[in-house]
C-alpha positions as CSV (number, residue, x, y, z in Angstrom):
1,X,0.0,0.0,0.0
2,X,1.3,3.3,-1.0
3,X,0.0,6.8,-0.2
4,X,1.2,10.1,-1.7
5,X,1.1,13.4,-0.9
6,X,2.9,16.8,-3.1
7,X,5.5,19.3,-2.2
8,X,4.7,22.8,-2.6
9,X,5.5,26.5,-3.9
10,X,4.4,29.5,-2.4
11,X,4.1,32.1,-5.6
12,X,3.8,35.4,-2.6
13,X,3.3,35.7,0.7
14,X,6.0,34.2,2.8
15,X,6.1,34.9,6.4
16,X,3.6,37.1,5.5
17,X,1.4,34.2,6.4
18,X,2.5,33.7,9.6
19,X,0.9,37.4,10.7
20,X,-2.5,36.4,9.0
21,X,-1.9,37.8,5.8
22,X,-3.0,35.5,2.2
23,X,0.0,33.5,0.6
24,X,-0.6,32.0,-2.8
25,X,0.8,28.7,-3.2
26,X,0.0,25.6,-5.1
27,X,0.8,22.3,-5.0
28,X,3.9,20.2,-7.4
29,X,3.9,17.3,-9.7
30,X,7.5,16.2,-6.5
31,X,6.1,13.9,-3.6
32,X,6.5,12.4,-0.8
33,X,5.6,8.4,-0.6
34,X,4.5,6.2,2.1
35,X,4.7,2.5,2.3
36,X,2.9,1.1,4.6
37,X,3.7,-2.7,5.1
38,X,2.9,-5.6,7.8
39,X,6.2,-6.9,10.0
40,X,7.0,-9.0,12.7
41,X,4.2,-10.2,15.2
42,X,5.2,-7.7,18.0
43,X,4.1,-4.5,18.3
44,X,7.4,-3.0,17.0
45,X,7.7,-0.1,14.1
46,X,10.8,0.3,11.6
47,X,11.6,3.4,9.7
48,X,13.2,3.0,6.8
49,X,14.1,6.2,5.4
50,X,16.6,5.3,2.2
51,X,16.2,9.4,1.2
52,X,17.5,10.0,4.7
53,X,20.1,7.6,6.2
54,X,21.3,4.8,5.7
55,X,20.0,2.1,8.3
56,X,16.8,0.8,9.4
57,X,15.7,1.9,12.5
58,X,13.2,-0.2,15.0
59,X,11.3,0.5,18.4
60,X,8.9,-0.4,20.6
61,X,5.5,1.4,20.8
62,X,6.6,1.7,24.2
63,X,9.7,3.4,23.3
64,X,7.6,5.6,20.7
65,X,5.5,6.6,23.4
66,X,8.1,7.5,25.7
67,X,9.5,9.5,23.2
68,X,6.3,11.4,21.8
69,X,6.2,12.4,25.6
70,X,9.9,13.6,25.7
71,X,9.2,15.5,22.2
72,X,5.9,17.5,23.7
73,X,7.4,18.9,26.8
74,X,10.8,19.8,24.5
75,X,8.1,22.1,22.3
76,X,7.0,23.8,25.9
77,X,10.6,24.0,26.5
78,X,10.6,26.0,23.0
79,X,7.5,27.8,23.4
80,X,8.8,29.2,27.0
81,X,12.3,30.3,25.4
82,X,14.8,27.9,27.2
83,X,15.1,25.8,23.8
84,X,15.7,26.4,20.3
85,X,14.0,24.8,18.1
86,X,16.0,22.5,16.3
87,X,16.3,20.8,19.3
88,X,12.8,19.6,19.7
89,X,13.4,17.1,17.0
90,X,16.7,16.6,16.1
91,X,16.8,13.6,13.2
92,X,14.5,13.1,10.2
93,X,13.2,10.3,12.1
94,X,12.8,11.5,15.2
95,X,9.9,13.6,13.5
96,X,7.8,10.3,12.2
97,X,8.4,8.4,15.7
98,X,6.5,11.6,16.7
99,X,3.8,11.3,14.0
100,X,3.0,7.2,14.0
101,X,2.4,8.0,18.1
102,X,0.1,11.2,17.1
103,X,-2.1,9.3,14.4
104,X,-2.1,6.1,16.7
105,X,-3.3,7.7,19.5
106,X,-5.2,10.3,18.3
107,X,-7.7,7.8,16.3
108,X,-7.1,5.7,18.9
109,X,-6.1,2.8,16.9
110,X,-4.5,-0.5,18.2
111,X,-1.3,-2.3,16.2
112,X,-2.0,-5.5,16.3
113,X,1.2,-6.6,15.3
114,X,4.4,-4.9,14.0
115,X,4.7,-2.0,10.7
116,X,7.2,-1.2,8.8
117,X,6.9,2.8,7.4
118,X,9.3,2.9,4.6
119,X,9.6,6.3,2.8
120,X,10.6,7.8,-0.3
121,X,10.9,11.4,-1.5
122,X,11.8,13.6,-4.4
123,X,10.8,16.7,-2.7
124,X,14.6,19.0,-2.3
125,X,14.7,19.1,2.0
126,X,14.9,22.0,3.6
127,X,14.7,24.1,0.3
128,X,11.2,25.6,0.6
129,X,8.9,22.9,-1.3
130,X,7.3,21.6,1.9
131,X,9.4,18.6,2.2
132,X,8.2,17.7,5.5
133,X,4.5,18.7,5.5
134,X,4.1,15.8,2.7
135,X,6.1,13.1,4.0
136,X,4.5,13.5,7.0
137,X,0.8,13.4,5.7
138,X,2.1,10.5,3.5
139,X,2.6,8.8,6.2
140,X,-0.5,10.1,8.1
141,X,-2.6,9.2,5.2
142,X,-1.0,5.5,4.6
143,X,-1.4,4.6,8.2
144,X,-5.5,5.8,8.3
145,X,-5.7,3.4,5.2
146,X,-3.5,0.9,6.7
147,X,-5.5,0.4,10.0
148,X,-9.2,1.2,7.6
149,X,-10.4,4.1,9.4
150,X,-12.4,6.8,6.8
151,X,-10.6,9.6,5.9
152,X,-11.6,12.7,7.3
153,X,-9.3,15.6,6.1
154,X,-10.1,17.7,9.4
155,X,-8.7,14.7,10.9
156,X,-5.4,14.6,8.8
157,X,-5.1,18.3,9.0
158,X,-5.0,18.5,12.4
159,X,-2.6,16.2,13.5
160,X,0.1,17.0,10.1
161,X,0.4,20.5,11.8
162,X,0.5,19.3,15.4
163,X,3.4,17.2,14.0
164,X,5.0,20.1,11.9
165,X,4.7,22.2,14.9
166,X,8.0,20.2,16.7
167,X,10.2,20.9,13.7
168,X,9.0,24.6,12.6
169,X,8.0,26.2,15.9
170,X,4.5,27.4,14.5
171,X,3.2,26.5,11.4
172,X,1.1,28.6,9.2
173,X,-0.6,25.7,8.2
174,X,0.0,26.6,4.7
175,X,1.7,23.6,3.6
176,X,-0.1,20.8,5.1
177,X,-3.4,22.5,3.3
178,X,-1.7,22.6,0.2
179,X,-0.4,19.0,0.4
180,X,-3.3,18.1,1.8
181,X,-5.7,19.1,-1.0
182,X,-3.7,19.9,-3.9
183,X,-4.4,22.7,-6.8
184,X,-3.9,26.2,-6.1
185,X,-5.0,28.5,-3.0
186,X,-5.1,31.6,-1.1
187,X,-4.5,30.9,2.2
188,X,-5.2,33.0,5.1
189,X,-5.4,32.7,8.9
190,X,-6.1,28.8,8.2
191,X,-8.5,29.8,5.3
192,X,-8.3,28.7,1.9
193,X,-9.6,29.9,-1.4
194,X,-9.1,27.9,-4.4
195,X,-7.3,29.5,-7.7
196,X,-7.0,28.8,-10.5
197,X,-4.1,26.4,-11.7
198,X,-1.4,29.1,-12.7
199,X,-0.7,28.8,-16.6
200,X,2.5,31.0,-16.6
201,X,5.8,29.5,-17.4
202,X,7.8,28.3,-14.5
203,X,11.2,27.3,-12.9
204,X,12.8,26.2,-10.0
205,X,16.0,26.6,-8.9
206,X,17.8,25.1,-6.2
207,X,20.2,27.1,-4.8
208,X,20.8,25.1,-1.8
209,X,19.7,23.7,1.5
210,X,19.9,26.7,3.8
211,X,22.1,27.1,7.2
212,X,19.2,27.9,8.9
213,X,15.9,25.7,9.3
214,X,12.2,27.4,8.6
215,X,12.0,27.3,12.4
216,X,15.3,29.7,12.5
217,X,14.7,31.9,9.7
218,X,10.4,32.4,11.0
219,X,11.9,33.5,14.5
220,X,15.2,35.7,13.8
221,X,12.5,37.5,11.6
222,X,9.8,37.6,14.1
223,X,12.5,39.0,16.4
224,X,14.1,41.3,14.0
225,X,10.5,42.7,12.2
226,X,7.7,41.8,14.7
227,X,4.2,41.6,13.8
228,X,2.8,44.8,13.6
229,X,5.6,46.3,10.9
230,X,4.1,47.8,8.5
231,X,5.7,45.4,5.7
232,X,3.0,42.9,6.0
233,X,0.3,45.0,4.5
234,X,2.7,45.3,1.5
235,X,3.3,41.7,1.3
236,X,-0.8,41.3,1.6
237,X,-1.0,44.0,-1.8
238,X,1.1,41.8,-3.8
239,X,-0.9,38.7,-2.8
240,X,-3.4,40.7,-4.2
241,X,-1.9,41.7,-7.3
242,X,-0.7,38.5,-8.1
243,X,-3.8,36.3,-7.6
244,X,-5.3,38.9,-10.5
245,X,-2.6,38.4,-12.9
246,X,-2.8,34.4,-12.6
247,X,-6.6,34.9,-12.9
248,X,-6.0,36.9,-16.4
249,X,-3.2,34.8,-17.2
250,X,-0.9,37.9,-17.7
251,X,2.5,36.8,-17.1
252,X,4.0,40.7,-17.4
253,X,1.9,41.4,-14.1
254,X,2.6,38.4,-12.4
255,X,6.3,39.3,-13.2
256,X,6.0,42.8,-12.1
257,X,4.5,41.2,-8.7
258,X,7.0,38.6,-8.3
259,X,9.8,41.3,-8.7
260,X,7.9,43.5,-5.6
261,X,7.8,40.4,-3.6
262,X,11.4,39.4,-3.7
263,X,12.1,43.3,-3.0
264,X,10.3,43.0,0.6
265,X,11.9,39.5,1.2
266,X,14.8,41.1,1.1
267,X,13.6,43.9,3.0
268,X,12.7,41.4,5.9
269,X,16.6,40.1,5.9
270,X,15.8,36.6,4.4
271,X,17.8,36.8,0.9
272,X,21.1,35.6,0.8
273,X,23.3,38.4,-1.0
274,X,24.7,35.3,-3.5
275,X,20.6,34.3,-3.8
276,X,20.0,38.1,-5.0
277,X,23.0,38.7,-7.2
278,X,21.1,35.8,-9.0
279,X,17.9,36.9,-9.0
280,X,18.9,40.4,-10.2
281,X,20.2,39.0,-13.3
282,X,17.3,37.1,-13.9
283,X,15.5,40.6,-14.1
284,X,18.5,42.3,-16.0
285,X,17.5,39.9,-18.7
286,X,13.6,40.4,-18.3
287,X,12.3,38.1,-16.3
288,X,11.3,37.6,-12.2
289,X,12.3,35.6,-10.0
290,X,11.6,35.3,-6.0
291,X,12.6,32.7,-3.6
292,X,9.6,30.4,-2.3
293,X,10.2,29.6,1.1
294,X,11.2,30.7,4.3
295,X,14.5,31.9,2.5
296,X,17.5,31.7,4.5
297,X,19.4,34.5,7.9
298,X,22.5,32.8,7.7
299,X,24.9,31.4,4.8
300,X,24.7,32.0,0.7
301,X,21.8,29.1,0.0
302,X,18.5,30.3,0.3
303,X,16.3,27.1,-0.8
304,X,13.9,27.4,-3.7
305,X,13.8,30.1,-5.7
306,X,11.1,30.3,-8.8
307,X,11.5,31.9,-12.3
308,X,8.8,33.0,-14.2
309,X,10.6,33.4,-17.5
310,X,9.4,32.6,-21.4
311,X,12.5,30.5,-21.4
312,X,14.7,28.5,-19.3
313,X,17.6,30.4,-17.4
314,X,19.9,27.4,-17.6
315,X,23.4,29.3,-19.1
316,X,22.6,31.4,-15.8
317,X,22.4,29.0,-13.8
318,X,25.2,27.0,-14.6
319,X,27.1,30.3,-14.0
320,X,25.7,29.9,-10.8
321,X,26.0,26.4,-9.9
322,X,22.5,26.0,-9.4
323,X,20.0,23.3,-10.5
324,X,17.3,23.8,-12.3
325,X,14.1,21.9,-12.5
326,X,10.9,22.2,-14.2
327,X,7.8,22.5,-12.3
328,X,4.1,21.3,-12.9
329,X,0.7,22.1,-10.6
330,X,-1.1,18.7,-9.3
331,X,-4.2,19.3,-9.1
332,X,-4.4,16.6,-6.5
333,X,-3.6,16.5,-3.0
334,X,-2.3,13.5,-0.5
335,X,-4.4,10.3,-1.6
336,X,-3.8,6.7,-2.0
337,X,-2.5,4.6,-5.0
């Protein structure tokens, strides 16, 4: 049994959505996958994470629970200020020990015997694209269909961003609702509105896993900008701007957008100076380009960044040293195959 779920892109409004202002994003044709098999009588669960490291890893659901426990009062520890929080969770599977406990318990489901979660991904980490939002409703999702309980998106929703909580601090929310249901959105204050799939050409381009997690660069900003700057309201006119150019399919003004938007990203201290010597070539030669993440306060990599250009930047990029990867909408979100 295999479940899937899709990375994303946010086309405007990072950070900004953290304050309760609309980010557009939509969902990518790069996934997350969950397999979901029977092993061993005992009630024992192996992760095997071949994207991640190299070795199996086993425990007990006695161990798991333990740990879940150890995990939730590390986030109070965060949430009171006497822990950062990249030590909450500090392996990729210390974040899906967390999850099988929060989808076990919380639909109060019983083993029965042992499971072995084996995952796969070709969602960049760390880059922006919502890499752990989908493998962590992949596995949600394959579990509920594993143990045949109905699935309730509410359900799903709720405990994705409980889970993405340990890793990010605070999630908007944005990604698990993206992964969750696919297509393209406005998303506000847990809110969505669904857009039309955008039309306009489009890149990606990896520039690197940034020094600092989304957890990091979401609370040297909070610290550095606060909440009520007036920055926001701008970032909530481009969202505006940008969801009427994708509805007219006018990719000068979703350009002209894109351009404002990586202006105030940089404004808020999240573009890396190499990240926006690139981008400001990308415009010297007529096109926009933005990154599409939480962007990066430390280091030259800043994640994703997308290109809305008639034609490929690849002679820049390989100036750069940067990959570049064509991107397609899904208009589906986490589901079974």
């Amino acid at each position: 049994m295999r479940a899937v779920a899709p990375g994303k892109l946010i086309l405007s409004g990072e950070h900004a959505v953290v304050y309760g202002r609309p980010a557009l994003a939509m969902a990518v044709n790069r996934n997350a996958q969950a397999f979901i098999t029977m092993e061993g009588a005992d009630e024992t669960v192996s992760f095997d994470l071949p994207n991640l490291q190299a070795q199996k890893e086993s425990f007990t659901l006695r161990a798991l629970r333990d740990f879940h426990g150890r995990v939730g009062r590390n986030y109070e520890e965060f949430l009171a200020g006497r822990m950062p929080i990249r030590e909450v969770v500090r392996k990729p599977v210390d974040l899906f020990q967390y999850a099988f406990v929060t989808v076990l318990d919380g639909l109060h489901l019983k083993m029965g015997g042992g499971v072995n979660v084996r995952l796969n991904s070709n969602i960049p980490i760390g880059c922006g694209m919502g890499s752990s939002a989908a493998t962590i409703l992949s596995v949600l999702r394959g579990l509920g269909h594993y143990y045949r309980v109905d699935f309730r998106p509410e359900w799903y929703s709720r405990y994705s961003l409980e889970v993405e909580n340990m890793q990010h601090g605070k999630a908007s929310g944005l990604d698990t609702y993206v992964s969750l249901h696919g297509g393209c959105v406005r998303f506000q204050n847990g809110a969505a509105q669904e857009l039309p799939l955008p039309r306009v050409p489009l890149y990606i381009v990896n520039t690197g896993t940034p020094a600092s997690t989304t957890g990091e660069a979401v609370a040297a900003v909070a610290r550095r900008i606060g909440a009520a700057n007036p920055v926001w309201d701008h970032f909530e006119g481009v969202a505006n701007h940008m969801q009427k150019a994708l509805e007219h399919d006018d990719l000068k003004a979703f350009q002209k957008t894109m351009r404002e938007n990586h202006r105030l990203l940089g404004e808020i201290g999240v573009v890396p100076g190499r990240v926006a010597e690139f981008v400001s070539e990308v415009e010297a030669a007529g096109s926009a380009a933005k990154i599409c993440g939480a962007g990066a306060v430390a280091g030259d990599a800043g994640g994703m960044v997308l290109v809305a250009a008639k034609e490929a930047p690849a002679e820049l990029c390989a100036k750069y040293g940067y990959e570049l990867m064509t991107v397609r909408p899904d208009p589906l979100g986490v589901r079974v195959v």
